[in-house]
C-alpha positions in Angstrom: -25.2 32.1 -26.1 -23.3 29.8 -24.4 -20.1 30.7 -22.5 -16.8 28.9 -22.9 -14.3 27.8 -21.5 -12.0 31.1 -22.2 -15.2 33.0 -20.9 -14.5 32.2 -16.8 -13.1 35.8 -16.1 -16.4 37.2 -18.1 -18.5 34.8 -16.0 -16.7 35.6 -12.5 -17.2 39.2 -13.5 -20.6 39.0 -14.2 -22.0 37.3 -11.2 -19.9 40.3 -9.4 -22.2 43.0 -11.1 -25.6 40.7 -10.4 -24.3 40.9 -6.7 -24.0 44.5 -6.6 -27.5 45.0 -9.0 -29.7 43.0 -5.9 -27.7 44.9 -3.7 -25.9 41.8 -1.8 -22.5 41.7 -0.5 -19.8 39.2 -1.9 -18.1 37.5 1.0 -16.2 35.0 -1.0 -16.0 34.2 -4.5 -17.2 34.1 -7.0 -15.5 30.3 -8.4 -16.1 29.5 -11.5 -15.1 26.4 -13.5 -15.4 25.0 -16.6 -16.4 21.2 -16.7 -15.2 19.8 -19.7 -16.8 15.6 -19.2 -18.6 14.3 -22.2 -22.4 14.9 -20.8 -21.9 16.9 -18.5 -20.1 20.2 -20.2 -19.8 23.5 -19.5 -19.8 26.8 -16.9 -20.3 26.6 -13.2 -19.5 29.3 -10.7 -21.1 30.1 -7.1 -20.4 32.7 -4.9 -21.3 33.3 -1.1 -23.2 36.5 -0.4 -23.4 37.9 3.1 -27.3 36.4 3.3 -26.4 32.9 1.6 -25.1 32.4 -2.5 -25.5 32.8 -5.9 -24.8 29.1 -8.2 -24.5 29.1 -11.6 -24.9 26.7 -13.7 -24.7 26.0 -17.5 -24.7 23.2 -20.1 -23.7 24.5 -23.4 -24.0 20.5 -25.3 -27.7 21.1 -25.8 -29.0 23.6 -28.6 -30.3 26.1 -26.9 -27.6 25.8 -24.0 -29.5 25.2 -20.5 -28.9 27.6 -17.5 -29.7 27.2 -14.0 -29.3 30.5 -11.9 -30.1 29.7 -7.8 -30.1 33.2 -6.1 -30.9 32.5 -2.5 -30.6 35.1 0.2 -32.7 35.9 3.6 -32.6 39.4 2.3 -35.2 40.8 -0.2 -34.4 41.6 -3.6 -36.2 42.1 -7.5 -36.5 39.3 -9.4 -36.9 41.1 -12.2 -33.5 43.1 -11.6 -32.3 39.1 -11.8 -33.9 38.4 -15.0 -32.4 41.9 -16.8 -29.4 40.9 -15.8 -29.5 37.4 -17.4 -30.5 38.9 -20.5 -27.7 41.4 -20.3 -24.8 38.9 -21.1 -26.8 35.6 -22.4 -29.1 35.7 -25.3 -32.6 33.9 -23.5 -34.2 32.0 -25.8 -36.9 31.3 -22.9 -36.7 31.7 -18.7 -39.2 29.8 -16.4 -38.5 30.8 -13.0 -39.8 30.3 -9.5 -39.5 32.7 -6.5 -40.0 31.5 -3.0 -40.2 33.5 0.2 -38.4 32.1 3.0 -39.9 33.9 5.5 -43.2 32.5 4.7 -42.5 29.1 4.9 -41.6 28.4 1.4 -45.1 29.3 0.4 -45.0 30.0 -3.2 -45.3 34.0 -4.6 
């Protein structure tokens, strides 16, 4: 399920609680704004994290809506604690995801 553009507190609010779930700290943010051009519609938000940021993206013209979640940090954290919390709020019709290690190089994991 999509979120509009009445849903920016929610959003904000959510990428708050995915910080504190990976265990991050929020240095600034999180901005969210809805993008309301024909094409091109819908959510963004980022926020900056202590070890990088957290960008949010979502197109809600499409059916299913398309989301694109970038959590990058020199820190470790769970992916998976990622994914439970996308399907905490948004109703994942499917998720392909990639996780890449830094610290090796961008060698894939």
């Amino acid at each position: 399920k999509c979120p509009k553009e009445e849903d920016l507190n929610k959003i904000s609010d959510w990428i708050r609680s995915l910080i504190k779930k990976i265990d991050m700290k929020l240095l600034a943010g999180p901005y969210t704004t809805y993008v309301n051009e024909k094409g091109n519609k819908g959510m963004t938000s980022v926020a900056i994290i202590e070890t990088s940021h957290i960008a949010l993206h979502i197109w809600d013209e499409t059916s299913p809506g398309l989301m694109q979640l970038d959590v990058y940090s020199c820190a470790n954290f769970n992916p998976q604690e990622v994914f439970e919390k996308v399907n905490e709020i948004f109703q994942t019709v499917k998720m392909e995801y990639k996780f890449l290690d830094r610290e090796k190089e961008l060698v894939e994991v």
